[in-house]
Structures are given as C-alpha cells and as structure tokens.
C-alpha positions as CSV (number, residue, x, y, z in Angstrom):
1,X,4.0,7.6,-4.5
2,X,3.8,4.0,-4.3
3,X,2.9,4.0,-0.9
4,X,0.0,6.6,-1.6
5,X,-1.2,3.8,-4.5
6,X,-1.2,0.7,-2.0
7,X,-3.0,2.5,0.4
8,X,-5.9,3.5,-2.4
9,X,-5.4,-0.2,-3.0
10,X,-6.3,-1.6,0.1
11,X,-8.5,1.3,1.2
12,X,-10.8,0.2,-1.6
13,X,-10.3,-3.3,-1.0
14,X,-11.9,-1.8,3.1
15,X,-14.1,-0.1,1.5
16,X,-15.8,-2.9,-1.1
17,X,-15.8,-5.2,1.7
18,X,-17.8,-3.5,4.1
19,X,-20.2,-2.0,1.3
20,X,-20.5,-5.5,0.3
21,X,-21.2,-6.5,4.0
22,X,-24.0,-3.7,4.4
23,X,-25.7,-4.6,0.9
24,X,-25.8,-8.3,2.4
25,X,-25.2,-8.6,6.0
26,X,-27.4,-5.9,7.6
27,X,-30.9,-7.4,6.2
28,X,-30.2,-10.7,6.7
29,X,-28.7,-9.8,10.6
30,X,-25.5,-11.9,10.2
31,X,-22.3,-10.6,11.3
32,X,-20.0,-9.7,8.4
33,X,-17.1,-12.7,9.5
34,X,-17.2,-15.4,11.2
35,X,-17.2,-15.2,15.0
36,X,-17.7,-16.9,18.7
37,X,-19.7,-14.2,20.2
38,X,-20.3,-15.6,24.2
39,X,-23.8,-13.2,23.1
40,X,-27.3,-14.1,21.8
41,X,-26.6,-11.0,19.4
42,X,-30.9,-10.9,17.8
43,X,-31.0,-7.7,19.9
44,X,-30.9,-4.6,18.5
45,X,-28.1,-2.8,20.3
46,X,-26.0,-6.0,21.0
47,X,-26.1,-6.8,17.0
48,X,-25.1,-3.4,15.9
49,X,-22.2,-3.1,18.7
50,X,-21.0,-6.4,17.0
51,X,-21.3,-5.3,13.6
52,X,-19.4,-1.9,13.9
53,X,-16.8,-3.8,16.1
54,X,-15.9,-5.9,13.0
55,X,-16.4,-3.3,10.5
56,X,-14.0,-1.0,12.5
57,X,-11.4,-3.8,13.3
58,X,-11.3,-4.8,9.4
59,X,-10.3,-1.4,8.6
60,X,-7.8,-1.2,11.5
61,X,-6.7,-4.4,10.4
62,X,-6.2,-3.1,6.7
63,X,-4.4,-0.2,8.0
64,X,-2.2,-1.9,10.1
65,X,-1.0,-4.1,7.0
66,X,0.1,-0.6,5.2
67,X,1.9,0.6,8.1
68,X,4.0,-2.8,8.6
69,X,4.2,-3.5,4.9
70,X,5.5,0.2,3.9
71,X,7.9,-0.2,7.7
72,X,9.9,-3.3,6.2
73,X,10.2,-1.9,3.1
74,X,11.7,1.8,4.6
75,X,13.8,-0.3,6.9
76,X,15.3,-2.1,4.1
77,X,16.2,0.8,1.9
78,X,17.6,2.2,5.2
79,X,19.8,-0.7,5.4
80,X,20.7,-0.5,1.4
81,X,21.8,3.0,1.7
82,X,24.1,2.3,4.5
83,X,25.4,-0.6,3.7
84,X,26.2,1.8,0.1
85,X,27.8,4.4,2.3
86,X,29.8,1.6,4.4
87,X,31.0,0.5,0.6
88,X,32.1,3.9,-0.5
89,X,34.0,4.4,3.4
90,X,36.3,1.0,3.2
91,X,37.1,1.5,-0.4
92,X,38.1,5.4,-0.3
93,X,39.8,4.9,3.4
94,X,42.9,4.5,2.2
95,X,42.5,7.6,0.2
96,X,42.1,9.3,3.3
97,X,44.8,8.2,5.2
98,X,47.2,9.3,2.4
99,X,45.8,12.3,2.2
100,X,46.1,13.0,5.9
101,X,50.2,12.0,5.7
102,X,50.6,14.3,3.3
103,X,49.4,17.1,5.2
104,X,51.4,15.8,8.0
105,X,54.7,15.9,6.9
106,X,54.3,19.5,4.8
C-alpha cells in the first residue's frame, strides 16, 4: 500500500516534469537538463534523439529510486523479523531442552 502511494508520488512527480519540459522545452529547442552533448544538436533528428534520451532516462531514473528505496526498506523488515524470531529462539531454548529430557528419561 505504501509502496503503491510513493510510486503515484514520484510517477507524478515523472510525469509533471516532462509535461513541464514539452510545454517549455520543445518550442524553444532546448534540452530538458543540462548536458555536454559532443553534437551540434539544431537538427531535427539529432535534437529529438536527445530529447527522448533524457525524457526516458528521467523516468528510468525515477523508477530506479522506487525500486532501491522500497529494496532497503524490505531488507530491513527482513532483518527485524529475524532478528524477532532469533529473540523468541534464545529465550524459549531452554524450554526446549527440558522438554526434550523429559521425554528422555520416561
């Protein structure tokens, strides 16, 4: 669920960025960020390979901050639940062994 709300969150946060980048970037012929481009990019085709190159990297780029962010934060409830199930084993271990004796010597 809360995964499902960050990714609305950022997808929006995608998504106004490169709306905002078309409203202002495409008449003007500027590339939405900052780049060294070894290219003269006034062309046509060169231009719009450029453009969609940074429009798709940003929203890679988003995406790729969702998976690693939601990652870390799976990996540490992981570790929360184990280390809660390692708890629950040293404290009950002697339960065990007790019980264990006693089935031994019946």
């Amino acid at each position: 669920k809360d995964v499902l709300c960050y990714l609305f969150v950022v997808g929006s946060a995608i998504f106004t960025v490169t709306l905002s980048s078309v409203i202002k970037n495409i008449p003007e012929r500027s590339l939405p960020f900052k780049a060294w481009i070894p290219l003269n990019y006034s062309s046509e085709n060169v231009y719009w390979y450029f453009y969609l190159h940074q429009v798709i990297a940003h929203g890679f780029a988003g995406t790729i901050g969702i998976a690693y962010d939601t990652f870390v934060l799976g990996i540490m409830l992981l570790i929360c639940e184990q280390l809660k199930i390692l708890e629950f084993r040293l404290i009950h271990v002697f339960d065990y062994i007790t019980e264990d004796t006693k089935k031994l010597q019946c």
